[in-house]
C-alpha positions as CSV (number, residue, x, y, z in Angstrom):
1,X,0.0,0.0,0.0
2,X,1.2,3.3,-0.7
3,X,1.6,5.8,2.2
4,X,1.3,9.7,2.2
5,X,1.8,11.9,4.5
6,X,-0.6,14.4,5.9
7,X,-0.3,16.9,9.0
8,X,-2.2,17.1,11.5
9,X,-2.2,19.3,14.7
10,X,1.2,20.7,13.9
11,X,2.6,17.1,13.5
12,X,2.8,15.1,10.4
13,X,1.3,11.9,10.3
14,X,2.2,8.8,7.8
15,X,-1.2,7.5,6.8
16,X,-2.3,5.2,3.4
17,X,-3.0,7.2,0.7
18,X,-6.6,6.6,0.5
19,X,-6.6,7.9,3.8
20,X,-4.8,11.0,3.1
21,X,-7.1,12.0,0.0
22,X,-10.0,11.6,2.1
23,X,-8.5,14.1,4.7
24,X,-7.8,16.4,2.1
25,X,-11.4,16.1,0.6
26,X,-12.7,16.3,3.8
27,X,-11.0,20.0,4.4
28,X,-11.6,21.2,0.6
29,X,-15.6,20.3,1.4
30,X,-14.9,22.5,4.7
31,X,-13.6,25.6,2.4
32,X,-15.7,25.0,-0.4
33,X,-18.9,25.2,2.4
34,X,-17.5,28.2,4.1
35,X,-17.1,30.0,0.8
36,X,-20.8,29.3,-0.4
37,X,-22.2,30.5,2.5
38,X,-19.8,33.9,2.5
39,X,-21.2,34.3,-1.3
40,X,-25.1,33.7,-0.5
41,X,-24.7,36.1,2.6
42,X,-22.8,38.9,0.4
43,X,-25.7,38.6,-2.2
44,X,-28.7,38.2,0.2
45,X,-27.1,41.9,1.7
46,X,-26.8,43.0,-1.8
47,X,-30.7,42.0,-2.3
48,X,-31.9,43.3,0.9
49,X,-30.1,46.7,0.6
50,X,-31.3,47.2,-2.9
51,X,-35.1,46.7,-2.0
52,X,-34.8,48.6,0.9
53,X,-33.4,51.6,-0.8
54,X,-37.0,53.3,-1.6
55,X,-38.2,53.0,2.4
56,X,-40.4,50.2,1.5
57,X,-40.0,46.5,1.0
58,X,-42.1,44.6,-1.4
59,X,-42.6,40.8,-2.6
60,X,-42.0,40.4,-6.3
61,X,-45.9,40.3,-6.5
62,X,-46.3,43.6,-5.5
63,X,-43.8,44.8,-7.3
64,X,-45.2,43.4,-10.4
65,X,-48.2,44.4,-9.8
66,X,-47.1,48.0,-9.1
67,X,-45.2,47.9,-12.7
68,X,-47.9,46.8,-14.5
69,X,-50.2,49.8,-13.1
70,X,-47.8,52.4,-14.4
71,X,-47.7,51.1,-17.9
C-alpha cells in the first residue's frame, strides 16, 4: 500500500493514501462550504439593501403588480 503523509495538529502523520485523499477532501468540502455561505450572505445583503433603498419592502408580486399599473 502506498503511504502519504498528511499533518495534522502541527505534527505530520504517515497515513495510506486513501486515507490521506480523504482528509484532504474532507478540508476542501470544509472551504468550499465556508465559501458558499460567504457568497449567499454577500448577495442576500446585496438583495436586501437594494429593495430597501426606496423606504419600502415589497414581494416580487407587489412589485409586479405595481409595474404593470404604471404602464
Amino acid at each position: 500500500m502506498a503511504k502519504d503523509v498528511i499533518n495534522v495538529e502541527g505534527q505530520d502523520v504517515i497515513v495510506r493514501e486513501d486515507t490521506a485523499k480523504a482528509y484532504r477532501g474532507v478540508n476542501w468540502m470544509i472551504v468550499v462550504m465556508i465559501s458558499f455561505v460567504i457568497i449567499v450572505a454577500i448577495v442576500a445583503a446585496g438583495f436586501l439593501l437594494r429593495a430597501s433603498r426606496d423606504g419600502k419592502i415589497e414581494s416580487p408580486t407587489q412589485m409586479e403588480n405595481t409595474n404593470s399599473s404604471t404602464r
